[in-house]
N, C-alpha and C positions, 0 to 999 in steps of 0.2 A: 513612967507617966509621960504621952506624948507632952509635947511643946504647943502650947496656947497662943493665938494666936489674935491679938486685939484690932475690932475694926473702928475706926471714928470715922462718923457721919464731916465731910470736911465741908466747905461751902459753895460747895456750885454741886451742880444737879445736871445730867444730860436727856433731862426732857423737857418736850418743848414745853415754852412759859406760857404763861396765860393769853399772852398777846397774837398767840398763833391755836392754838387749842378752843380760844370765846368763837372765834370768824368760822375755824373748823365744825366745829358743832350748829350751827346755820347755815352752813352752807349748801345749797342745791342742787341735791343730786338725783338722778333717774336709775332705773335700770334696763338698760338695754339687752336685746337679744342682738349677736354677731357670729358671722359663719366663719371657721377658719376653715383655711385651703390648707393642700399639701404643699408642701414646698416644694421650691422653683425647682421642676426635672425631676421630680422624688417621684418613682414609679415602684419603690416596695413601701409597704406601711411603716407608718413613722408616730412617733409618741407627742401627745397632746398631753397639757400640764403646766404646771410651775415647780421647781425645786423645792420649793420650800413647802409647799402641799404633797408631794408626791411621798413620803414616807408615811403620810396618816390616810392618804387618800389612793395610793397606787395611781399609777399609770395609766394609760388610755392608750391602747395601738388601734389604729385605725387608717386603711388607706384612701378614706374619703374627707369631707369637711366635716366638720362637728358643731353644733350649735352651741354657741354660749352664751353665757349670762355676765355682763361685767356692771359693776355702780362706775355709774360714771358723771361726768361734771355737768353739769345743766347749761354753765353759761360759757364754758369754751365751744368753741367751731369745732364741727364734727365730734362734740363728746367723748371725748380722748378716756380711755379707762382709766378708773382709779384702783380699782382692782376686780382681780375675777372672783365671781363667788360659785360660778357652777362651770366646768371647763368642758360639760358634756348635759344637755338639758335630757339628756335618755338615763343619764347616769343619778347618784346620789349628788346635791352642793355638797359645796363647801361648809366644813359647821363653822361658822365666823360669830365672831361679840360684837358688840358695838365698838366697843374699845379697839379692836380689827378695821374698824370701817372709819373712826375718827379718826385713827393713825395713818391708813392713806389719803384723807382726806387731807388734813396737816401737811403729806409727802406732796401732795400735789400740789396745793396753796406754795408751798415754798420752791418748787418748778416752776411754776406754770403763773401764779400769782401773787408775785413779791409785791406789789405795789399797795393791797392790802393790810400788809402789818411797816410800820414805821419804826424799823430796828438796824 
């Protein structure tokens, strides 16, 4: 018989708390269209994407810009992305939850807008 193995729920939690998660969930955001370029001197085709999308979503090789779709912040300067949800507007999005879009939302509040939560 393998070896069992017991897990206890201990007391702290590594998500973020209510006080970052209430502001997250109101917070004002747009979605914008943006063109990527090839990069600087890049004269063969070069891959568009994110890491962590690219094993459900595959790769983009393209040696022109690509249109995107990012959620991005409403009240910062120039609407700095919170994340991409479509990395190619010819292509499929991203399939994202909400739960996906709180959770950059959150990443970004804690960059970009610490002044908001009092922690």
């Amino acid at each position: 018989m393998a070896d069992r193995i017991s897990v206890v729920r201990g007391p702290v939690t590594i998500a973020p708390g209510p006080e970052w998660v209430s502001p997250a969930a109101t917070w004002p955001v747009v979605v914008v269209e943006r063109m990527t370029q090839c990069p600087e001197g890049c004269n063969e085709p070069h891959v568009h994407g994110t890491r962590r999308r690219a094993h459900e979503e595959g790769v983009r090789e393209t040696a022109g810009p690509l249109s995107e779709l990012h959620l991005a912040c409403a009240r910062c300067p120039g609407e700095p992305s919170v994340m991409c949800l479509s990395p190619d507007t010819d292509g499929a999005p991203y399939h994202v939850t909400s739960a996906d879009m709180l959770s950059g939302i959150v990443a970004h509040l804690h960059r970009s807008h610490r002044d908001v939560v009092s922690s």
